[in-house]
N, C-alpha and C positions, 0 to 999 in steps of 0.2 A: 147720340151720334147715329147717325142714320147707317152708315158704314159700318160699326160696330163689330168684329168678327170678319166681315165679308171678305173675299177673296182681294187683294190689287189688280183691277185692269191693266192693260198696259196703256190705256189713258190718262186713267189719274199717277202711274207711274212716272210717265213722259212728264206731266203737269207739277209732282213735285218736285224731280230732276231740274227742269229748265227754273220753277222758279227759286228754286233752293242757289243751283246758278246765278240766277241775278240777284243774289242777297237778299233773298225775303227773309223773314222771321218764320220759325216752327212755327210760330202759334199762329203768322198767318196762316203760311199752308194748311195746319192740318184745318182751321175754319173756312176755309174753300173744300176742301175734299172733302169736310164729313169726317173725319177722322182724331183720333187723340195725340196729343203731341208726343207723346209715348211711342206712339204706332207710326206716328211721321220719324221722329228719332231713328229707331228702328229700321224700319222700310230704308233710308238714307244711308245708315252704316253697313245693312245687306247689300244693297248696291254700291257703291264703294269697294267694297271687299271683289275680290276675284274671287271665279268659279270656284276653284279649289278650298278656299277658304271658304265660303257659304255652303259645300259640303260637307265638309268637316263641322262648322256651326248644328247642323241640319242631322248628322252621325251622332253628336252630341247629344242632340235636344229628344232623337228620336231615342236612343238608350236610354236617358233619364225618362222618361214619358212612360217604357218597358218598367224601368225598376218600381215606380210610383204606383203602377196599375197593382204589379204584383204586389205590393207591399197592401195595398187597397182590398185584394182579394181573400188577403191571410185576417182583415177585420171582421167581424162581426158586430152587427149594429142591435142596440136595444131598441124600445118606443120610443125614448126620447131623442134616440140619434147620437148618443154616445157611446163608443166604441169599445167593444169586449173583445178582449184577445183569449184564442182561442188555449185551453189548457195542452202542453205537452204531455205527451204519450207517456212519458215520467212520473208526471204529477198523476195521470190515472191508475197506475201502477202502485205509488205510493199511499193513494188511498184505498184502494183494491188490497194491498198490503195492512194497515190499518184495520181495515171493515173485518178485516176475516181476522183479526186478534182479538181472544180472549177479553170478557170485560175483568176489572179487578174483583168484585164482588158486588152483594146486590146494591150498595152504593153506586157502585161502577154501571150499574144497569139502570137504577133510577134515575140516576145524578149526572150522567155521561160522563163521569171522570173519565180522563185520556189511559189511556192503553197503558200495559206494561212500559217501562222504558220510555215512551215519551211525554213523561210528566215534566215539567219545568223545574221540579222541585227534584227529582230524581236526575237529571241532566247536570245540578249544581253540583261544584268541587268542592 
């Protein structure tokens, strides 16, 4: 689509109005304009709509846009481009808690048996 992204004139605005008017088909229009039928749909049902209403649309769309960025910047990404979330300030504490426990004996040191108390086997009733 040559259009792609691009802003509406109020050329091609005018153009799909009037011919949307004389019953054309989306899928002509949006093949005169350059555009996806998707984005003629669209562009139609904003116009359409009153000011007030394409506000509110526009109040909507810019908050979610807000939430998604944020939620975007609490990821971390590896090499490969899969997403690592970042450990809470808990979970550092909890192993900060851990590190600094006693091992059980030199087993516990060679072997890395788990800590006092957080053995699996010690946890069972």
């Amino acid at each position: 689509m040559k259009n792609a992204g691009a802003r509406w004139t109020k050329e091609e605005s005018d153009l799909v109005w009037n011919m949307y008017g004389s019953h054309h088909s989306i899928a002509e229009i949006a093949e005169l304009v350059g555009r996806t039928t998707y984005a003629v749909e669209v562009h139609i049902k904003l116009r359409r709509a009153g000011p007030e209403k394409r506000a509110q649309w526009r109040k909507t769309y810019n908050e979610n846009r807000r939430i998604k960025t944020r939620e975007s910047e609490e990821r971390i990404y590896n090499h490969d481009g899969a997403v690592i979330f970042r450990p809470s300030p808990e979970m550092f504490e909890d192993r900060y808690r851990r590190a600094s426990m006693p091992p059980r004996d030199l087993t516990g040191i060679l072997m890395g048996d788990p800590p006092v108390g957080l053995s699996a086997l010690e946890r069972r009733t």
